[in-house]
C-alpha positions in Angstrom: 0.0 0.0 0.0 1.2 3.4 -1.0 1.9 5.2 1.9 0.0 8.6 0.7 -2.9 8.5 3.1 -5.2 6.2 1.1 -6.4 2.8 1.1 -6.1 2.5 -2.7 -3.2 0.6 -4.5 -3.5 3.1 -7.7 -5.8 6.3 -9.0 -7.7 4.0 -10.8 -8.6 1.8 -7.9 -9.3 5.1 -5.9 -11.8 6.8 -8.7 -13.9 3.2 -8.4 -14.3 3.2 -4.9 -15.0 7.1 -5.1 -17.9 6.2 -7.9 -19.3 3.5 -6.1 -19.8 5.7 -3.2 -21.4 8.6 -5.1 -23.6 6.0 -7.0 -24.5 4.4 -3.6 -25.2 8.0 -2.0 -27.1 8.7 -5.0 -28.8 6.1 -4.7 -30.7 6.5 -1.1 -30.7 10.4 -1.4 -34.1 12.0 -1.1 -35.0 15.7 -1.5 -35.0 18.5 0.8 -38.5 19.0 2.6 -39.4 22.3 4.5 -35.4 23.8 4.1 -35.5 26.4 5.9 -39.1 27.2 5.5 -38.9 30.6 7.4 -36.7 32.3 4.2 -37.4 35.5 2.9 -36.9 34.3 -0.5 -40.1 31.9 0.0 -42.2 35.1 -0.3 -40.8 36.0 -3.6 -42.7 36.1 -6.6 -42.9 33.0 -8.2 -43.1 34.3 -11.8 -40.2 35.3 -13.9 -39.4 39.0 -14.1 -39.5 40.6 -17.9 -36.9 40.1 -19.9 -35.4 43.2 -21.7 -35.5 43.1 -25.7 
């Protein structure tokens, strides 16, 4: 083992483990209920402001 402070023989082992994580996090992620409900920018308008020609 490299002594670099990984667990990983090479980059390539390291970028699988790293995309296996990320797919796995991925995976069991759910949205964002109710974050931070109390904002100021909750009460902006919901519409699109004019765009200039």
């Amino acid at each position: 083992m490299p002594n670099d402070g990984t667990a990983h023989r090479s980059h390539h082992e390291q970028s699988i483990a790293v995309a296996a994580y990320v797919r796995r996090h991925n995976a069991r992620a759910v949205p964002k209920t109710d974050f931070a409900p109390h904002s100021p920018i909750r009460t902006w308008p919901t519409k699109s402001p004019a765009r200039a020609p």
